[in-house]
Structure formats: structure tokens, C-alpha cells
C-alpha positions as CSV (number, residue, x, y, z in Angstrom):
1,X,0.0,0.0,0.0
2,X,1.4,3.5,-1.1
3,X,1.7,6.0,1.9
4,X,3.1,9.3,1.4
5,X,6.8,9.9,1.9
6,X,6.4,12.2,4.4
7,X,4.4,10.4,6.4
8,X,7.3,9.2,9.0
9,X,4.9,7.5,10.9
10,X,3.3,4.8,8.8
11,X,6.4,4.3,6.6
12,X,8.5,4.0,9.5
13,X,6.0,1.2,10.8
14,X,5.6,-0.5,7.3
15,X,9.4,-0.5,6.9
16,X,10.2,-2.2,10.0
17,X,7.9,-4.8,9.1
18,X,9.0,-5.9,5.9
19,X,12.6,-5.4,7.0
20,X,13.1,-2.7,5.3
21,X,14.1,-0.3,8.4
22,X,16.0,-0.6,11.9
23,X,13.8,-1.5,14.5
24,X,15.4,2.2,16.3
25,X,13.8,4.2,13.7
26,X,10.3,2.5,14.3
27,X,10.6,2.8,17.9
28,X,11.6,7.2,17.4
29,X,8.0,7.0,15.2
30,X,5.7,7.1,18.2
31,X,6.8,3.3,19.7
32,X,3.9,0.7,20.6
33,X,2.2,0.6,17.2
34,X,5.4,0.4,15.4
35,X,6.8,-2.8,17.7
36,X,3.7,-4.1,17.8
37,X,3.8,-3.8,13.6
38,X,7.1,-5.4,13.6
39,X,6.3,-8.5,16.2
40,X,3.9,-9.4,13.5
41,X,5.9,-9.1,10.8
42,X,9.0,-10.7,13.0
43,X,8.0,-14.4,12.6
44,X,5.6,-15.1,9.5
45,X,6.1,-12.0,7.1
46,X,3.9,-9.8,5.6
47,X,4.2,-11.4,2.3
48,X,3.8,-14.9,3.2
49,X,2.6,-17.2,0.0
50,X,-1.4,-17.9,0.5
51,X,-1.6,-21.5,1.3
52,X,-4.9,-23.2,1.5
53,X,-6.1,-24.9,4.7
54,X,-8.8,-27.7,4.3
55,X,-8.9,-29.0,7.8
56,X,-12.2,-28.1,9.5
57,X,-13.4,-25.3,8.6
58,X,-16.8,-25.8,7.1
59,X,-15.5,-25.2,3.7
60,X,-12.7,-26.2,1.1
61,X,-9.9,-23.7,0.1
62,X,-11.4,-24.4,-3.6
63,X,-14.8,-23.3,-2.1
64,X,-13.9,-20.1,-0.2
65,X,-11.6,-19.3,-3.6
66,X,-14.4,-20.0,-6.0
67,X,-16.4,-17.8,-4.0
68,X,-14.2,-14.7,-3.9
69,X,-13.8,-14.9,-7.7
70,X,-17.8,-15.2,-8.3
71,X,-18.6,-12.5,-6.1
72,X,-15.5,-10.0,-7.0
73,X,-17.3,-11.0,-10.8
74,X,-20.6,-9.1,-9.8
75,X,-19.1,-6.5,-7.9
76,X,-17.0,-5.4,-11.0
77,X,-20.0,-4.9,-13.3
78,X,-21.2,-2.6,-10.5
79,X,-18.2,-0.9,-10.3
80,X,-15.8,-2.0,-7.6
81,X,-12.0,-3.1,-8.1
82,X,-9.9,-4.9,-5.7
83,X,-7.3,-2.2,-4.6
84,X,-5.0,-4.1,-2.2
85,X,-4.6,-7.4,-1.1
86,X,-2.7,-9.2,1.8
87,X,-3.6,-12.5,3.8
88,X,-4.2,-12.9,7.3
89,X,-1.0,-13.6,9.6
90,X,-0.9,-15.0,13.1
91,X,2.2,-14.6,15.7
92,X,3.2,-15.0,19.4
93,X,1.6,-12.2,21.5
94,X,3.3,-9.5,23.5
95,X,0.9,-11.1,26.0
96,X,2.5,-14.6,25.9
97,X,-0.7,-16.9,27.1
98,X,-2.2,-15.8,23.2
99,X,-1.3,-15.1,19.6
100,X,-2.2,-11.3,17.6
101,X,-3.8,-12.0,14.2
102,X,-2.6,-9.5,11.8
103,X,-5.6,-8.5,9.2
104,X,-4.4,-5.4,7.4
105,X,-2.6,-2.7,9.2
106,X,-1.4,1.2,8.5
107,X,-3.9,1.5,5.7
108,X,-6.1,4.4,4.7
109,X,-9.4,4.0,3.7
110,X,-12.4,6.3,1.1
111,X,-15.9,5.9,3.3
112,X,-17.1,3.7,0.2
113,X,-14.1,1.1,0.0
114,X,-14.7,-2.2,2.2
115,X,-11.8,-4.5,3.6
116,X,-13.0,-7.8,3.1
117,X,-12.1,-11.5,4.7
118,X,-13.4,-14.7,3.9
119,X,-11.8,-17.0,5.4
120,X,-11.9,-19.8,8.8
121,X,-12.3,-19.5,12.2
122,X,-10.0,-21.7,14.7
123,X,-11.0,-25.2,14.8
124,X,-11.6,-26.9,18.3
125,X,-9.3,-28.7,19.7
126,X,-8.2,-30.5,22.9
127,X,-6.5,-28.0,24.2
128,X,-8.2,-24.8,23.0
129,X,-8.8,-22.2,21.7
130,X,-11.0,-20.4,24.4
131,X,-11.2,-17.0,23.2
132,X,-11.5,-15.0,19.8
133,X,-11.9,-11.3,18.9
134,X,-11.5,-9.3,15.7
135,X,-11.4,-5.7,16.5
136,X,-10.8,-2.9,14.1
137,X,-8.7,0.5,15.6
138,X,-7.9,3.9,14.8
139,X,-4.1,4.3,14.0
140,X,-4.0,8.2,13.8
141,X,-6.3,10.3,13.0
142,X,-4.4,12.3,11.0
143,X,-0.2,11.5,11.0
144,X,0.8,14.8,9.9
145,X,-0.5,16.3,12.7
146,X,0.4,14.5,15.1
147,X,3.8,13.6,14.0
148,X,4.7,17.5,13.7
149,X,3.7,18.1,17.4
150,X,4.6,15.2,19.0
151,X,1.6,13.8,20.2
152,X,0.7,10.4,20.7
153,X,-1.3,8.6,17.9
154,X,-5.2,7.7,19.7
155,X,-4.2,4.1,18.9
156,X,-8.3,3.1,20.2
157,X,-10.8,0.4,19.4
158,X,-13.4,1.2,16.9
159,X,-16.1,-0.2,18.8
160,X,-17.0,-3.6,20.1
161,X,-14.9,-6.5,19.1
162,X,-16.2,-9.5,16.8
163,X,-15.8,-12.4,19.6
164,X,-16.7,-16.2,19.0
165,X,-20.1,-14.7,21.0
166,X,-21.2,-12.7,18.6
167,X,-19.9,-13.3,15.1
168,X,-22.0,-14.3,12.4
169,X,-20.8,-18.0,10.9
170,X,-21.7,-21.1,9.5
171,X,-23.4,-22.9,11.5
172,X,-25.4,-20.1,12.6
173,X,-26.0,-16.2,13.9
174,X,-24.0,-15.7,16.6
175,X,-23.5,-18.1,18.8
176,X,-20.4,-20.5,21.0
177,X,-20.5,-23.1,17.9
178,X,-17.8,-21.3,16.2
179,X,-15.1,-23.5,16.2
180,X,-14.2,-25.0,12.7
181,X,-16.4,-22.5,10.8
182,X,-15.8,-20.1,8.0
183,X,-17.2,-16.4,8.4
184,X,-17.4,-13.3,6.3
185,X,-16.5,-10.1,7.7
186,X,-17.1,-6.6,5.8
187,X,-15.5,-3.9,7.5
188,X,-16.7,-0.4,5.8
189,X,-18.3,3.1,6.4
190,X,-21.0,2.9,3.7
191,X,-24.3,1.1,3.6
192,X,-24.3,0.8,0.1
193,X,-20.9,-0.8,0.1
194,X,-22.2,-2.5,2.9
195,X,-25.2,-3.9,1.0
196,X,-23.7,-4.7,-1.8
197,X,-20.8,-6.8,-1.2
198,X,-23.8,-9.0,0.9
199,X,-25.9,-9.4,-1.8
200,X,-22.7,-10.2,-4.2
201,X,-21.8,-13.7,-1.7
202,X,-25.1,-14.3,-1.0
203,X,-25.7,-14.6,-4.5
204,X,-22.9,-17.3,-5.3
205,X,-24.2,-19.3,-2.4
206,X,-22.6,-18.0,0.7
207,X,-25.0,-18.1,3.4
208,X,-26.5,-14.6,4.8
209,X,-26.5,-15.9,8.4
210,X,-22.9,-16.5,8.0
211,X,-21.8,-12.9,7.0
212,X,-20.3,-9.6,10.1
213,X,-20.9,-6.2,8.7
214,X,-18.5,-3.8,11.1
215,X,-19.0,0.0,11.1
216,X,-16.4,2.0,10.0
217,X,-17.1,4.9,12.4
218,X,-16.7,7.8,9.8
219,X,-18.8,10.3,11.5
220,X,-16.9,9.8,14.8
221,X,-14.9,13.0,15.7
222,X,-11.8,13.3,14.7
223,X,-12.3,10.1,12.1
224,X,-11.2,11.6,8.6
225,X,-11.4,9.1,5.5
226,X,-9.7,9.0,3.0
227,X,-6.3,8.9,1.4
228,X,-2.8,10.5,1.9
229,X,-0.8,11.5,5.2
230,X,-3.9,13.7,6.1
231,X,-6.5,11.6,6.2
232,X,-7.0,8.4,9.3
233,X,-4.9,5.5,9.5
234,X,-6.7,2.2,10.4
235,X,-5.6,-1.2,11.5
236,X,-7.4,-4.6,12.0
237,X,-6.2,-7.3,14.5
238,X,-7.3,-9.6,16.8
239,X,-6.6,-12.5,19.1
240,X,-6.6,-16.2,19.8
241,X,-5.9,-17.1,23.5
242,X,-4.9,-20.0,25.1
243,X,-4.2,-22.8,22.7
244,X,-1.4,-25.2,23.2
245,X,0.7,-26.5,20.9
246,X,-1.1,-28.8,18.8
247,X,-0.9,-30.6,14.8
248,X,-4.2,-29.0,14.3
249,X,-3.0,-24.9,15.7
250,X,0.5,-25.4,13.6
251,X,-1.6,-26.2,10.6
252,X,-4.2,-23.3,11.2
253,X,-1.3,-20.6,12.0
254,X,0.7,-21.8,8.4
255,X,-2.3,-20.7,6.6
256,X,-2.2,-16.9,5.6
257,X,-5.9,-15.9,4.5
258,X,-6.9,-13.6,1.9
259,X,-7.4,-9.8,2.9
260,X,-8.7,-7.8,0.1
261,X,-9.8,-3.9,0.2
262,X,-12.1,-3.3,-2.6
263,X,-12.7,0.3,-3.9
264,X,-16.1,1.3,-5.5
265,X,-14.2,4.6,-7.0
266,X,-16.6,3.6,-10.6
267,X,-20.1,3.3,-8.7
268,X,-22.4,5.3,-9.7
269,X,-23.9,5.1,-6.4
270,X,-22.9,8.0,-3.9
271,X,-21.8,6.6,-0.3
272,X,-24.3,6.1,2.4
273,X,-22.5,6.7,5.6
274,X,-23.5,4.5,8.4
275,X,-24.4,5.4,11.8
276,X,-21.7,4.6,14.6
277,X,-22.8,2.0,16.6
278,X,-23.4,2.3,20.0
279,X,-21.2,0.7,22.5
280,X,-22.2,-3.2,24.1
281,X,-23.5,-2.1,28.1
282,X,-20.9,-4.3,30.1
283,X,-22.6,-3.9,33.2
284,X,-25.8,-4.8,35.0
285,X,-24.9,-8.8,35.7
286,X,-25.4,-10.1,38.7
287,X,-22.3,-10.7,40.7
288,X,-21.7,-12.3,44.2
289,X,-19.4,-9.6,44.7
290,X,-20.1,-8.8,48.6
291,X,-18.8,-12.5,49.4
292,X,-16.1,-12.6,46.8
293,X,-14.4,-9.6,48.7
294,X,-15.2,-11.5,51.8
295,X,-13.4,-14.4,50.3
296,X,-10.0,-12.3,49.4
297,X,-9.7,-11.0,52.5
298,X,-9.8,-14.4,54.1
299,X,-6.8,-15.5,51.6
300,X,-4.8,-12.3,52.2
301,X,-4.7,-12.9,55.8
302,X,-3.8,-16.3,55.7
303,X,-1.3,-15.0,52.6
304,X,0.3,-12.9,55.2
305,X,0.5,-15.1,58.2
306,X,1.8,-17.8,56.0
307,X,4.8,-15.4,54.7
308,X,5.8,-14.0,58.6
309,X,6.1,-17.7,59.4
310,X,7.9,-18.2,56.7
311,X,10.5,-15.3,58.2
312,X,8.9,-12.6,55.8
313,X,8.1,-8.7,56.5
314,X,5.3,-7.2,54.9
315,X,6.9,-4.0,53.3
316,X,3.9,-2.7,51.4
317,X,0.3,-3.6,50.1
318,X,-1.7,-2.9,46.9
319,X,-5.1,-2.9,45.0
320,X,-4.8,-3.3,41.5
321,X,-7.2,-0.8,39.5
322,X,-8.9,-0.7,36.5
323,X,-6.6,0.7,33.7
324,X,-7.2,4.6,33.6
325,X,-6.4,7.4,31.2
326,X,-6.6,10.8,30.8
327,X,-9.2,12.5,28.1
328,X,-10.0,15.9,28.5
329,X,-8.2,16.5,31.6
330,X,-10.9,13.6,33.0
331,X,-9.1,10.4,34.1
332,X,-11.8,7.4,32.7
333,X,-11.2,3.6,32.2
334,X,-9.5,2.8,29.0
335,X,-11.9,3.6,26.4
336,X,-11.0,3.4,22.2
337,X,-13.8,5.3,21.4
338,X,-12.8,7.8,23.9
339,X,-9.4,8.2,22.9
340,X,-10.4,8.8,19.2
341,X,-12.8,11.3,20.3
342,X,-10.6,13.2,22.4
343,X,-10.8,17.1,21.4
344,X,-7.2,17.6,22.5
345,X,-6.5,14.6,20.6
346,X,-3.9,13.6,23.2
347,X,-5.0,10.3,24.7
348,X,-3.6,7.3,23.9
349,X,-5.2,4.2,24.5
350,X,-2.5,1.5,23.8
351,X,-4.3,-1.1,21.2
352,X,-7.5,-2.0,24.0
353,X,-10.1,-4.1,22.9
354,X,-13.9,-4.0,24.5
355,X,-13.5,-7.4,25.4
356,X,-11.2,-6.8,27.8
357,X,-11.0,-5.5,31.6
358,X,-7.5,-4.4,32.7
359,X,-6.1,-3.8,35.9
360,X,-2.7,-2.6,37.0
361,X,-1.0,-1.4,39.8
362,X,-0.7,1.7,41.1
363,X,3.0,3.7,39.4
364,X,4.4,3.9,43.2
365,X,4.1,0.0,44.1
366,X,6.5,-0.8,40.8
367,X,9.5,0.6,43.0
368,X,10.4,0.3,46.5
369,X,11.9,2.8,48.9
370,X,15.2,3.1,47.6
371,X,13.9,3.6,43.8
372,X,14.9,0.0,42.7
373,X,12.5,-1.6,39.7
374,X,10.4,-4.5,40.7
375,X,12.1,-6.9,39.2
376,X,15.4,-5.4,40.6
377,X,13.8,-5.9,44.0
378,X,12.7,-8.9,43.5
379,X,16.6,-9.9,42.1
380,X,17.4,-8.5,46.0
381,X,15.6,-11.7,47.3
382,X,12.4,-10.0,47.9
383,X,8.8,-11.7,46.8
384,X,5.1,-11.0,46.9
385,X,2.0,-13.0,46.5
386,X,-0.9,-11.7,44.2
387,X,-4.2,-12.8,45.5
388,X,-7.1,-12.8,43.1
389,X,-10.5,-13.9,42.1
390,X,-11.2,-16.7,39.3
391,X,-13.4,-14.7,37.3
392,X,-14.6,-17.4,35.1
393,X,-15.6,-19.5,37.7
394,X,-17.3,-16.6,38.9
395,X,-19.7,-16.6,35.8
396,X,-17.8,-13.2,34.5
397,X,-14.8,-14.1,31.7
398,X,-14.2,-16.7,29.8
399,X,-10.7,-16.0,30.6
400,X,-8.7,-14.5,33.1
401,X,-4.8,-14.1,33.4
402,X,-2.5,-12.4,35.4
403,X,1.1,-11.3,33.1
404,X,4.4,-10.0,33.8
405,X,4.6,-7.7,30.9
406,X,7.8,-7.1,29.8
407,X,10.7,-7.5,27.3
408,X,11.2,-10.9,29.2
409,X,7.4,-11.8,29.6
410,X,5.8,-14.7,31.6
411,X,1.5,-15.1,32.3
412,X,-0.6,-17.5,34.0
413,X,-3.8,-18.2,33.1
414,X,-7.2,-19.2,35.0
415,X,-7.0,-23.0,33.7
416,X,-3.4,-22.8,35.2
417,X,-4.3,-21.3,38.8
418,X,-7.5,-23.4,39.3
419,X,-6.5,-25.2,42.1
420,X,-4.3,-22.5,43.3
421,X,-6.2,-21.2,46.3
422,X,-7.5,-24.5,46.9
423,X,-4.3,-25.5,47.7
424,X,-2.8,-22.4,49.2
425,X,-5.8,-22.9,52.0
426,X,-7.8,-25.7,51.9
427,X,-9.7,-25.6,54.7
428,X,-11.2,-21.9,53.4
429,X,-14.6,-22.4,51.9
430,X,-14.8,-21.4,49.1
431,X,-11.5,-20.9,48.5
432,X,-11.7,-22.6,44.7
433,X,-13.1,-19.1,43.7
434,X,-9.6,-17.8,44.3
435,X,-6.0,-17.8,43.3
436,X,-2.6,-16.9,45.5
437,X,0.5,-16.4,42.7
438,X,3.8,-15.8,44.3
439,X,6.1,-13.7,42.3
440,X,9.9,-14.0,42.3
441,X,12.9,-13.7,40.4
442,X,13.5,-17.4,40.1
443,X,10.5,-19.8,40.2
444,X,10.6,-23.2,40.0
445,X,10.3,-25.3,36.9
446,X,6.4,-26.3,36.2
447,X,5.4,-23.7,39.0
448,X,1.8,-23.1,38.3
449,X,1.4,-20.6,41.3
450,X,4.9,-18.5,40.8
451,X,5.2,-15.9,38.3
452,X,8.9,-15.1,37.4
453,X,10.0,-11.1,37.3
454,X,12.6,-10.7,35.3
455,X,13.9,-7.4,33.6
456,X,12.1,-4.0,33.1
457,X,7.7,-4.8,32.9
458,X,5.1,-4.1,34.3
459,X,2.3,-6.4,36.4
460,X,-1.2,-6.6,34.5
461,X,-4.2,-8.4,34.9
462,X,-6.9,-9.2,31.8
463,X,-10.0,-10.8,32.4
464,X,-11.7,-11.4,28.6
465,X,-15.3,-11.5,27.4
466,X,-18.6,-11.6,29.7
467,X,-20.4,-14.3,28.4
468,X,-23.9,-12.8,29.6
469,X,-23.4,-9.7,27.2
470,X,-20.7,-11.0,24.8
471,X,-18.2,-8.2,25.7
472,X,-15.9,-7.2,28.4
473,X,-16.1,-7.4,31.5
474,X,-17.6,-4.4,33.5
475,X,-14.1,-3.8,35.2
476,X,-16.5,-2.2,38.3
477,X,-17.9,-5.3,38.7
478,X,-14.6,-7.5,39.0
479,X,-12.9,-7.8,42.7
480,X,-9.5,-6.5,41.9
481,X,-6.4,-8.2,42.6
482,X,-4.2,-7.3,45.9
483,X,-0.6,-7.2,46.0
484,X,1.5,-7.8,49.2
485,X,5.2,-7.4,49.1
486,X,7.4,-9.0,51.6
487,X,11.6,-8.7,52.3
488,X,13.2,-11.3,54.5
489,X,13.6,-10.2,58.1
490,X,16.7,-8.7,59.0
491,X,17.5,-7.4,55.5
492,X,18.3,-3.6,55.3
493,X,17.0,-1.3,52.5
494,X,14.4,0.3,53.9
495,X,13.9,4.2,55.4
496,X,13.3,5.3,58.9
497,X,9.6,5.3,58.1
498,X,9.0,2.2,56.6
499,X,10.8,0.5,59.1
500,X,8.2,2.0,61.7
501,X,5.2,1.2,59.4
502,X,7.2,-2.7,59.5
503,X,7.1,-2.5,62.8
504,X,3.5,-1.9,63.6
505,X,2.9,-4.4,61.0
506,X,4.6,-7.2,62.9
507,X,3.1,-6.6,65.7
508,X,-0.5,-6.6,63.8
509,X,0.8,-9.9,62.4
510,X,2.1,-11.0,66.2
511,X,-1.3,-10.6,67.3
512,X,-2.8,-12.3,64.9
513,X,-0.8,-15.3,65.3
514,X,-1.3,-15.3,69.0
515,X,-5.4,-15.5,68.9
516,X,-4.8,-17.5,66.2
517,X,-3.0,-20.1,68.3
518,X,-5.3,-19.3,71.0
């Protein structure tokens, strides 16, 4: 795809991910999009040959290919052309439980043009995949702009994400029988586009029920179609999460699937503009969120009797909180539509997807008293135990995980921690509902309740897809994950008022034990 020279932004991207750039320059051209650009690139290629895959799918490669051709047939006498085409590319995730799917990205789009993909959905298998999401984002809403003064690009989610809840496939409208299906998504700002690209496949057989129209949000503010460094900058992705290893993933991850962008610059037809869709309400499910706290508390009690036993001193303890930003001068929970909407066009909302609720912690709890990193800390022989809530078992996510996210990343997952508080306090009831993760510099190998920290990251913790309204999570809803950090006794490092704030603590602790025993 042609970008204008100028345009340091998308070229630098698009040259570091076909190689044809230093990785440096990308990162100087406003960072996350452009690494995330080359991870993609980094281990299949963006011009990767287009093999066929006929495992299960619901159709052949001869099929979906004979359909293509038939329908880009009767779209030309109405006067589209195909004006770009790539295939669909798959690689390891900056989150490491999952894998990014690379649709199209850094392309510019007229309000009549669609993206079009025809092509499968994972197939089932023993050991996954659990969750699915196609999301299309705003890049930059105009690179010129934003290069020239330095802001950050809005980098948001278009609206709701295409999950395996709610996309439209072959054995049916929307619903959890999408594994080993093939789907049809349009992704344009024109009804008439829209409508006829829909009647095109239906008419060569391709079943209606089977067929995602997503908005292209043209009359959001600050969205500006249309071609050249001025004009928006779009990008679809997506993600599979937790599937192992498997014959049947390596087969489905070699296959790179046809991405087109047809233009309809010869209609006759003027463009329709579609409404923007409103957002998916997350909220409003009913939670058993009074005895879930009541549940935490229990486990971070026994967490922290457990450690001073264990010769431990509590140094400092944490909530995590849903991930905020800053729009308008208002601090709100991460929000694409938000971000692109932003009048001072200055938010940045790091790739999000509605499907997701993120927590973090809070900036001070990422360094201890003397200024050392977390992981540096931890390298000191300090540790900490995260205790959480399995939110799937809670009826809330399909899928929770809780990630070191770093250049030297490590997750665990909810299938991974399931008997994690279980066994961390068995005589709790209830205690199945929760999880206790220790984190240290070194765990031990096949830990499944230790999360290494190794080099410069960050702690975050995902929870995807409310299967009651088929999108995120209402992160108000969730019971938030606490944090305790602990250094050995007798080790130095700390200031005059920690050391007081220890000391209170032990006592606290003291007492506990002693009615404890009692």
C-alpha cells in the first residue's frame, strides 16, 4: 500500500515490518504501534505465499476461492475493483498466554471502500482455543498532525470486538458453535458498500446468516477518510488465546488468508455513511461480589500469616485498579472510542479491545523505597504473592490471566491457577473461587502458582469476554487483585519510616498469630 513519503509514521512502521528499516527508527516513530507492527511481521512476514487450509473449517480452500472470484465478478459490473490485497497472519503475542492476528494494518481507507475477509475460524481442539476477537482501531487520526507536534497517535478500538459470542458463521447467527467454521467479515463506512458486497456472496451461495458487517465509524470525531498523510490511518487485529501446541493450531497458524480492500471509486452510487454504533453495556450482571471480597480477605490474611512464618516482612500492600487514562483533563477507564474522540486529541489508549478488563497497579508500588524496579527488588531476594478472584468460575470471563509484561514476559492463566487457592488454603470455603500467585525472580520449573519477574515490565491483569453480554467485562464489577510485598527479616534497605510502618505491622501480624494459636 502506497503512503506518502512524508508520512514518517506509517512508513517507518511498514518498513520495519517488511525489513526494510531498523527496529530504532520505528521505535523514534511514536513506539507501541510500530513494535507491535514489527512483532507481526517478526515471525511469519507480511508477504507470506497464500496456502490453503482444508482442515475443519466448514468449507474447502477451492470453495472459499471459487467464492471470492464469483462474487468479486458481480461486484465489478457494478463498479468496484480490488485495490489491495494481503492475507491474514498470526504470531506470538506480547501477551504470551495468546497469539495477535494481523488482518491489514497502516492503511487508509475512502468511506465507500470495504476491507473484506473470507476466510476460517479456529478449529476446536483438545487443548483450545477459548477466546477470539477481531477488533478494528484507529491508527492516527491524522499522521501529519500528530507527528509534527509530537503527540501520541489515539491508537483506540473502533467499537466492540467480533468475539466467537457474537460473530456471524456457518453454523449459525452468533452463537459459541464457532469453532471449525468459515465467516465473512465486511469492514466499511457505507451502507451501500455494505449492502452490496452482501448481496454479491449471497448470491454465489454463501450463506446470509454467516456474513459480520463492522461499522467503520466515519462520522466519529476526529475520524477523517480518505487517502494521503492527512486523512485516518486504520488497522485490523485480533486475538486467539490459550491454545497449546497442537498438529491442528501449527496447521491453522501456516495458513495466511486472503485480505482484500475493494474500492467502488466507478459506482455510480454516492456513499451512504452508516451510523456509529453504539457501545455493548458491560454492566448490569449479577455478581456475588459482597462474598467474593469477603473471600479475598480471608486468603490475604492467611497469605500474610503464611509469609511471617515463613520469616517474611510485609513492606507494602496494593489494589490493583482498572486501567485509567486521561481525556479531556478527566481520568476514565481505558476507552477506544474515547481516545479517538478526544478534542485535544492527546490520549492514547494502547491497542484496548472491548472485550477486555485491565487492571494494574498503582505507578508507586512498581518501585520500593530506595527507587529499585520491581524486578530489581525482587533480584534482591524479595517476593510477593498476588491474591485474586477466578473470574470465570465466577460466571464473569471466559478467561482471566495475570502477566508480567515485559521484554522478558511470563503469564498464568485461569486454567493454570485453578487449584491454586485451593491448595494455598484448603480448609477456606470457598477458596476454589480464588487464586494466590507468588512472584519471584526465580521460580521453579512447572510452577503453576509463581510468576517469574525478570527485567524491566510491568504487572497486568486481563479478564476477557462476559459471556452474559458477549463483551468485556464491567471492570467495576470484577474484585480487583491485591498485592503484598514482603523482604526477608533482617534485611536492610528500607527508610526510617517504613521500618516504623514494618514495625506496627509485625506486631498486627504477632497478634494475629497469638489469637490464632489461641
Amino acid at each position: 500500500h502506497k503512503v506518502n513519503a512524508q508520512d514518517r509514521y506509517s512508513l517507518g512502521c511498514i518498513g520495519t515490518a517488511l525489513g526494510q528499516m531498523p527496529f530504532s527508527y520505528c521505535v523514534s516513530s511514536l513506539s507501541r504501534l510500530c513494535i507491535i507492527s514489527s512483532l507481526f511481521a517478526s515471525q511469519h512476514g507480511l508477504a507470506a505465499s497464500l496456502a490453503h487450509y482444508d482442515g475443519t473449517c466448514g468449507t474447502t480452500g477451492a470453495e472459499r476461492d471459487n467464492i471470492r472470484q464469483k462474487a468479486m465478478q458481480a461486484l465489478g459490473q457494478k463498479g468496484y475493483s480490488q485495490r489491495l490485497e494481503g492475507g491474514l497472519t498470526y504470531s506470538q503475542s506480547y501477551n504470551p498466554d495468546s497469539f495477535d492476528m494481523l488482518f491489514m494494518w497502516n492503511f487508509t481507507l475512502e468511506v465507500s471502500d470495504v476491507v473484506l475477509w473470507l476466510g476460517c475460524n479456529p478449529p476446536a481442539d483438545t487443548s483450545g482455543p477459548v477466546y477470539y476477537g477481531i477488533t478494528g482501531y484507529l491508527i492516527a487520526s491524522n499522521a501529519t498532525i500528530r507527528e509534527a507536534s509530537g503527540q501520541p497517535p489515539p491508537s483506540g478500538a473502533m467499537g466492540d470486538t467480533l468475539n466467537q459470542l457474537s460473530m456471524n458463521h456457518t453454523k449459525g447467527q452468533a452463537n459459541d458453535e464457532i469453532w471449525g467454521t468459515t465467516s465473512a467479515i465486511l469492514w466499511t463506512a457505507d451502507a451501500v458498500s455494505a449492502e452490496d458486497v452482501t448481496t454479491a456472496l449471497k448470491a454465489v451461495g454463501f450463506p446470509a446468516s454467516a456474513i459480520n458487517v463492522q461499522v467503520v465509524p466515519s462520522l466519529m470525531r476526529n475520524v477523517n477518510l480518505g487517502h494521503g498523510s492527512d486523512h485516518s490511518i486504520l488497522g485490523i487485529g485480533g486475538r486467539i488465546a490459550l491454545w497449546d501446541p497442537s498438529p491442528l493450531r501449527e496447521a491453522f497458524f501456516a495458513y495466511h488468508q486472503p485480505v482484500a480492500i475493494l474500492s467502488a471509486k466507478d459506482r455510480q452510487t454516492q456513499p451512504d455513511p452508516l451510523p456509529t454504533p453504539e457501545l455493548l453495556n458491560r454492566g448490569n450482571t449479577p455478581t456475588l461480589k459482597s462474598k467474593l471480597y469477603h473471600l479475598q480477605k480471608k486468603m490475604v490474611d492467611i497469605a500474610k500469616r503464611k509469609a511471617f512464618k515463613e520469616g517474611w516482612i510485609l513492606v507494602d500492600e496494593a489494589k490493583m485498579y482498572p486501567e485509567m487514562i486521561i481525556v479531556n483533563g478527566e481520568e476514565v477507564y481505558l476507552n477506544g472510542t474515547k481516545c479517538i474522540e478526544d478534542p485535544t486529541r492527546s490520549s492514547f489508549c494502547f491497542i484496548d479491545t472491548q472485550d477486555a478488563a485491565y487492571f494494574s497497579l498503582p505507578e508507586y508500588f512498581n518501585f520500593n523505597e530506595a527507587g529499585d524496579r520491581l524486578d530489581e527488588y525482587m533480584l534482591q531476594g524479595q517476593m510477593a504473592y498476588v491474591v485474586g478472584i477466578l473470574h470465570r468460575k465466577a460466571g464473569l470471563a471466559v478467561y482471566s490471566s495475570l502477566a508480567w509484561q515485559g521484554e522478558q514476559g511470563a503469564s498464568l492463566n485461569d486454567r493454570q491457577l485453578i487449584d491454586s487457592g485451593k491448595n494455598f488454603a484448603p480448609r477456606v470455603k470457598d477458596s476454589s473461587y480464588s487464586y494466590v500467585v507468588q512472584l519471584k525472580h526465580n521460580c521453579s520449573s512447572g510452577s503453576t502458582s509463581c510468576l517469574p519477574i525478570s527485567g524491566p515490565g510491568h504487572i497486568v491483569a486481563r479478564s476477557y469476554l462476559n459471556p452474559a453480554t458477549q463483551t468485556g467485562p464491567d471492570p467495576w464489577e470484577l474484585v480487583p487483585e491485591i498485592v503484598l510485598r514482603f523482604r526477608k527479616c533482617g534485611r536492610g534497605g528500607t527508610s526510617k519510616k517504613l521500618r516504623g510502618y514494618i514495625g506496627m505491622e509485625d506486631a498486627s501480624m504477632l497478634q494475629t498469630r497469638a489469637e490464632k494459636e489461641l
